[in-house]
C-alpha positions as CSV (number, residue, x, y, z in Angstrom):
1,X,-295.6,89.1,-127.6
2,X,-293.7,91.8,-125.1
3,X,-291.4,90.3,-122.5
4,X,-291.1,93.1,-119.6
5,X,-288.5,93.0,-117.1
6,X,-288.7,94.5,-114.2
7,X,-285.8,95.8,-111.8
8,X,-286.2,95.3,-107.9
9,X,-288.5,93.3,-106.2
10,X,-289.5,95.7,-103.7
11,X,-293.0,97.7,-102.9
12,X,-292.5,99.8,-106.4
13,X,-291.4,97.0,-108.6
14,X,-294.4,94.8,-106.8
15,X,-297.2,97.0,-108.0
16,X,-295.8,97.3,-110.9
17,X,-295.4,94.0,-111.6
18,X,-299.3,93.2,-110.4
19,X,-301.1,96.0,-112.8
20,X,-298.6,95.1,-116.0
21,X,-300.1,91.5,-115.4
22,X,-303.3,93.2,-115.8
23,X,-302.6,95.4,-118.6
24,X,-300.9,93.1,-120.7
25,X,-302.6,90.0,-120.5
26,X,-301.3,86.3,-120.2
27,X,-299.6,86.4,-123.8
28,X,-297.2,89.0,-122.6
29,X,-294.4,87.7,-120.2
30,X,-293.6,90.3,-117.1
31,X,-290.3,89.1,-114.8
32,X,-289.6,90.4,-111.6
33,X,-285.7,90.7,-110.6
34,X,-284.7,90.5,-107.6
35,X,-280.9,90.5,-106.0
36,X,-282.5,88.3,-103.1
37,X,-283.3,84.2,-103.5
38,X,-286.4,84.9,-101.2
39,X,-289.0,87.3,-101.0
40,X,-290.6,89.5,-97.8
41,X,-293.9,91.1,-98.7
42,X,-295.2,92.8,-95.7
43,X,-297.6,95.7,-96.6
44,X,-297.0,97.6,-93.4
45,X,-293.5,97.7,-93.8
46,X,-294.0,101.2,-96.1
47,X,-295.5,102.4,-92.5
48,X,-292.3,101.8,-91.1
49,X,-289.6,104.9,-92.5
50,X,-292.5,107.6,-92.2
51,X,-293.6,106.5,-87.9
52,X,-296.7,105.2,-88.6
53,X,-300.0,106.0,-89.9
54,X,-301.9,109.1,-88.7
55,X,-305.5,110.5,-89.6
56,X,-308.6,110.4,-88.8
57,X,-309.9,107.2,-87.4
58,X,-313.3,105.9,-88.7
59,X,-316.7,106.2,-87.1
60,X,-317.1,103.6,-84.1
61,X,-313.8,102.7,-83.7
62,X,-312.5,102.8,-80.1
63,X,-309.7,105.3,-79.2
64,X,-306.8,103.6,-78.1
């Protein structure tokens, strides 16, 4: 049995956490670090430091 730890609790350290769950299986422990008591998972948030999200917009969606 692997025990993995896993440093920062942030976008990176999230997905990595969810496909080493995968990967591993349930007999392998994986442990998520974090320097804060509670956690904020907002997926848009990554959205945030580059100004938004930009492309093409699919077929039959109104313009804004």
């Amino acid at each position: 049995m692997a025990e993995v730890v896993i440093l920062g609790a942030g976008v990176s350290g999230h997905t990595a956490a969810l496909h080493l769950r995968r990967l591993l299986g349930r007999q392998h422990g994986v442990t998520v670090v974090s320097p804060n008591s509670q956690w904020n998972w907002i997926p848009s948030n990554i959205w945030v430091g580059v100004g938004g999200r930009h492309g093409v917009r699919p077929a039959g969606l109104p313009d804004h």
